[in-house]
N, C-alpha and C positions, 0 to 999 in steps of 0.2 A: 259056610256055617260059622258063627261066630262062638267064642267059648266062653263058656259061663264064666261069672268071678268065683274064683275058690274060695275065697272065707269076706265076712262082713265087712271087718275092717281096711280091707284094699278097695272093694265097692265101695262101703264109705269115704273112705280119702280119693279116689276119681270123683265121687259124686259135688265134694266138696270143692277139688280144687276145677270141675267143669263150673261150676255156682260160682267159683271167684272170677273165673275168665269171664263168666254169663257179667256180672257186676264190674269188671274190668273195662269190657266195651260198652255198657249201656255208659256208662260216664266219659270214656272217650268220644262218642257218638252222643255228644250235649244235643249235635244239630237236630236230632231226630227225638219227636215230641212228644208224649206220652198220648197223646190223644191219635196220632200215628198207630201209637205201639196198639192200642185198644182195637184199634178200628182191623188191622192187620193179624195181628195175630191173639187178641182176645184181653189180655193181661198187658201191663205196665210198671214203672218204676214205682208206683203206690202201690198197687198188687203185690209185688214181689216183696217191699219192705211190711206190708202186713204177713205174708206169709211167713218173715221172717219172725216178727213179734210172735204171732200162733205159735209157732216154735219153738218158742221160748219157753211162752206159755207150758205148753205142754212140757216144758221139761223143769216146769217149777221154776223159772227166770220168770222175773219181773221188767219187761221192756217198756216203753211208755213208743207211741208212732211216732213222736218227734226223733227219738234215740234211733227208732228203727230206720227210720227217712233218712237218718246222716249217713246209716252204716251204708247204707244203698246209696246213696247220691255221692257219697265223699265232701260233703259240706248240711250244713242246716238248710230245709227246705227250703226256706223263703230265702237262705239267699241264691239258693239254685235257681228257685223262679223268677228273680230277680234280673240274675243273667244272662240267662239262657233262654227263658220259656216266651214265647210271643203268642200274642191274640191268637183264640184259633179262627179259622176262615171257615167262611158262612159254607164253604167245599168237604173241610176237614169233619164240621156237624155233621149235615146230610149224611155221610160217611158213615162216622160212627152211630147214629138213630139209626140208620139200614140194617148196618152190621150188627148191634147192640139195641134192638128195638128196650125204651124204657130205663134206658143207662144213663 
């Protein structure tokens, strides 16, 4: 049986620093592609940095997705894509249309 957290502020700071490790290894793990991520497990490195904006959002922060993209990627998106991202294969599509019908 696992034990609840006793007050917010200690669940919030776990919550925070699992989301920094979560954002730690998505950018160590360049090799693994967003279209991957989608197809596997639903969500991706856009996903997460809009979540993050929404967040924002909601707490009265004004983030723009470019801003939110770097905080997630560790660089500006397009130069992430640049270096990292390849063609997806006509395998990795079929994939995510199955998994993601309309995505």
């Amino acid at each position: 049986m696992t034990q609840p957290i006793a007050d917010d502020a200690t669940r919030i700071a776990l919550e925070a620093a699992a989301f920094r490790r979560l954002v730690a290894h998505l950018r160590e793990r360049s090799d693994v592609q967003n279209i991957d991520l989608m197809t596997l497990a639903g969500f991706c490195r856009n996903c997460l940095s809009r979540w993050y904006r929404e967040a924002a959002e909601e707490a009265g922060l004004a983030l723009t997705d470019p801003a939110a993209r770097e905080i997630i990627y560790g660089m500006p998106y397009k130069d992430w894509q640049a270096k990292h991202q390849t063609p997806a294969s006509e395998a990795q599509r079929a994939a995510l249309a199955k998994s993601h019908p309309g995505h």
